[in-house]
C-alpha positions as CSV (number, residue, x, y, z in Angstrom):
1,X,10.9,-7.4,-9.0
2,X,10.7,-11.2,-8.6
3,X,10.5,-14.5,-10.1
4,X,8.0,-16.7,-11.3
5,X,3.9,-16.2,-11.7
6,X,4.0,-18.7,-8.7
7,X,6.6,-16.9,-6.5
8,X,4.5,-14.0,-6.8
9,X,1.2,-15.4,-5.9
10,X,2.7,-16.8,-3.0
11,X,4.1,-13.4,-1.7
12,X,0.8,-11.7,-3.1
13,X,-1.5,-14.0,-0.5
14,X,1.0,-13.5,2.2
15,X,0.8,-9.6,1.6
16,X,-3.4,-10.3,1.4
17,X,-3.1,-11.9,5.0
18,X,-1.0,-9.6,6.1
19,X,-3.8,-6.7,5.8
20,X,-6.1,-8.7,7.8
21,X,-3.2,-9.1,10.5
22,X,-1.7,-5.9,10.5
23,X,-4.2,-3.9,10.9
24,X,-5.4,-5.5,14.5
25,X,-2.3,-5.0,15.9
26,X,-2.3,-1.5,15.2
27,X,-6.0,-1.0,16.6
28,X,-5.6,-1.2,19.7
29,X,-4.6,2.4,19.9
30,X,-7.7,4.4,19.2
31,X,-7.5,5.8,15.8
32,X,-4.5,3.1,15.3
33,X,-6.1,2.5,11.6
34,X,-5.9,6.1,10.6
35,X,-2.9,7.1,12.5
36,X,-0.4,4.0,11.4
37,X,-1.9,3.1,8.2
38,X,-1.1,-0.9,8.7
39,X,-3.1,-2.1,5.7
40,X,-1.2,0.6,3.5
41,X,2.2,-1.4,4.2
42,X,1.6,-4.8,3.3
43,X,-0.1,-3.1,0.0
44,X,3.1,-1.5,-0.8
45,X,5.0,-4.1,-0.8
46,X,3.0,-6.1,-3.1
47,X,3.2,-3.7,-6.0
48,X,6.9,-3.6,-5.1
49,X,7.7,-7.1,-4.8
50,X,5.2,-8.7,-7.2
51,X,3.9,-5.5,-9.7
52,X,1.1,-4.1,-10.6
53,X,-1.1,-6.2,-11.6
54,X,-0.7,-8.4,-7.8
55,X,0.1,-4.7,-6.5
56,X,-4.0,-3.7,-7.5
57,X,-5.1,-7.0,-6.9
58,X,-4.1,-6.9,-3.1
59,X,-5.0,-3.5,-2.6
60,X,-8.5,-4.0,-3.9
61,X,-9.2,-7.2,-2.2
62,X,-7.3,-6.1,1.6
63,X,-9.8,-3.5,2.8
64,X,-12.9,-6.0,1.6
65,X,-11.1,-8.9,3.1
66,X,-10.2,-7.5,5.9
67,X,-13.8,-5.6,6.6
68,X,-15.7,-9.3,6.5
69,X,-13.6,-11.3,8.5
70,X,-12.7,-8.2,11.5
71,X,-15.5,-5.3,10.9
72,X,-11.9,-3.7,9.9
73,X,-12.5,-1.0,8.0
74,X,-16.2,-0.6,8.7
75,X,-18.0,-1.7,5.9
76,X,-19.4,1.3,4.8
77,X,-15.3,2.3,4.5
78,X,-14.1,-0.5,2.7
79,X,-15.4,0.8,-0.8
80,X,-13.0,4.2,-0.4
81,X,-9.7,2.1,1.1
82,X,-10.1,-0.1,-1.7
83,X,-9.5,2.2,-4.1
84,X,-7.2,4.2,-2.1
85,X,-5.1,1.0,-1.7
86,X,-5.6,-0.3,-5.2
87,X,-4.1,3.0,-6.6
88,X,-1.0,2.2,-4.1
89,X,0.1,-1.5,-5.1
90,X,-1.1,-0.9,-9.2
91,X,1.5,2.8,-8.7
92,X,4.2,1.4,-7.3
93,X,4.2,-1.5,-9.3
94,X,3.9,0.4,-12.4
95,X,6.6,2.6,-11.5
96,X,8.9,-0.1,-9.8
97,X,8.9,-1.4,-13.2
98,X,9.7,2.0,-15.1
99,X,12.2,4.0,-13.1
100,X,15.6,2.5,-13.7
101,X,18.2,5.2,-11.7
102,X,20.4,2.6,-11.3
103,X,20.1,2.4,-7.6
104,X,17.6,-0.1,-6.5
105,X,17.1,2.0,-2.7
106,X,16.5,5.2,-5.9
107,X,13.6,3.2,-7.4
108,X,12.2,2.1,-4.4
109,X,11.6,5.4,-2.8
110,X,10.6,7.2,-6.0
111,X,8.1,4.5,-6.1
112,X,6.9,4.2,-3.1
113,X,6.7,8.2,-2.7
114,X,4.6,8.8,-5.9
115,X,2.1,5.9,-5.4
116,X,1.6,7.5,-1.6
117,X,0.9,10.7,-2.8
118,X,-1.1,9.7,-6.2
119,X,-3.4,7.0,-3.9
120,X,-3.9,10.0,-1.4
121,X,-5.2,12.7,-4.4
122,X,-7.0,9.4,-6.1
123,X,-8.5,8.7,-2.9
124,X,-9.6,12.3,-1.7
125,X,-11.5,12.4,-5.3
126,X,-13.0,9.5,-4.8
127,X,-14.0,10.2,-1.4
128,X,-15.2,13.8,-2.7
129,X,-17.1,12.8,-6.0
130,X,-18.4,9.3,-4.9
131,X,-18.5,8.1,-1.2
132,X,-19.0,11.7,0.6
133,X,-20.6,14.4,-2.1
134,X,-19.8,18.0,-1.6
135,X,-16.7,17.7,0.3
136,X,-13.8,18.8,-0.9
137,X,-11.4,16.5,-2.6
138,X,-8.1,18.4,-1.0
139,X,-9.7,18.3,2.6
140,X,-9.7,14.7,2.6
141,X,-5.8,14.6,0.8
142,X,-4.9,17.2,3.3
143,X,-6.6,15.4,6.4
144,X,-5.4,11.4,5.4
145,X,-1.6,13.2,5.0
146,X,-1.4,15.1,8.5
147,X,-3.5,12.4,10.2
148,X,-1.2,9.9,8.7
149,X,2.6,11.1,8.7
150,X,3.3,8.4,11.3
151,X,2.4,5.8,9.5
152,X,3.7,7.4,6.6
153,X,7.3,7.5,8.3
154,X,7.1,4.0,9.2
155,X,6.4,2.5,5.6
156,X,9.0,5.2,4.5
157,X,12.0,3.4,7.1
158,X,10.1,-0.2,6.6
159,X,9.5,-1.1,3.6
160,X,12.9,-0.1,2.2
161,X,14.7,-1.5,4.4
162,X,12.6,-4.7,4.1
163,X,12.9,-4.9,0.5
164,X,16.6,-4.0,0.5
165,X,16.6,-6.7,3.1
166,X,14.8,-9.4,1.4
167,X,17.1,-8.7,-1.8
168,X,20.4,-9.2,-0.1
169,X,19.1,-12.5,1.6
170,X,18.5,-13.7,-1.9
171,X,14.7,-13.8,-1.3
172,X,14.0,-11.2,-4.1
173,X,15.8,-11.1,-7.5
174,X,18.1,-8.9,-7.7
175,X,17.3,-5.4,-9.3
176,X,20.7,-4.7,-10.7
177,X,24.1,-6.5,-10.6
């Protein structure tokens, strides 16, 4: 969605930071992490802002970035948010680049709404086949999405309206004319 390899590197490690940051904020409440899903926002934005490749990158490196420097996720979690959050800034990207409807605020929440709800079923599996054998893949899709629907309904106002934002202040290239 924007400039230069430079531009985007620069937003990438300021979306990178963020998931350290964001996430403390939110854990003071108990259960804040699972509840608000702060890391999942800064993530989101990448893959919007910068693509997929920047999207991945940030997703992958958050969790693990985050988990050494706070003990946020535990370590032992970190493995099953990085994919989780990998899947969400590699989606969106992808899509962000694909789906033209002609209305940027279209192709943002088409984007955003697909790479949720493909890094949830990616992440259940994951959970399921590789981090916690023998349970089911659709419990842990089904648990992250009613545990999660605040935070969900946050990044569903925010990060339009950020991006939206950002565009209009002349921050982001402009989608279309």
């Amino acid at each position: 969605m924007t400039g230069t390899k430079t531009k985007k590197l620069v937003l990438a490690a300021i979306c990178l930071a963020l998931c350290v940051i964001l996430p403390l904020l939110f854990h003071a409440v108990p259960n804040g992490g699972s509840i608000f899903l702060p890391m999942h926002i800064p993530v989101l934005i990448c893959g919007l802002m910068c693509g997929s490749v920047y999207g991945a990158l940030c997703g992958a490196m958050g969790p693990l970035l985050s988990s050494l420097i706070t003990g946020m996720p535990p370590l032992s979690m970190a493995p099953a948010m990085m994919v989780e959050c990998m899947v969400y800034g590699l989606v969106c990207g992808l899509l962000m680049k694909f789906i033209k409807t002609g209305k940027n605020i279209a192709d943002i929440y088409i984007s955003l709404s697909l790479s949720m709800l493909l890094g949830r079923i990616v992440a259940g599996f994951a959970k399921a086949l590789i981090f916690t054998p023998g349970v089911s893949p659709f419990a842990w899709v089904i648990t992250s999405l009613a545990t999660g629907i605040p935070g969900i309904v946050i990044q569903l106002v925010l990060i339009p309206l950020l991006i939206t934002s950002l565009e209009k202040a002349g921050l982001l290239g402009k989608r279309y004319e």
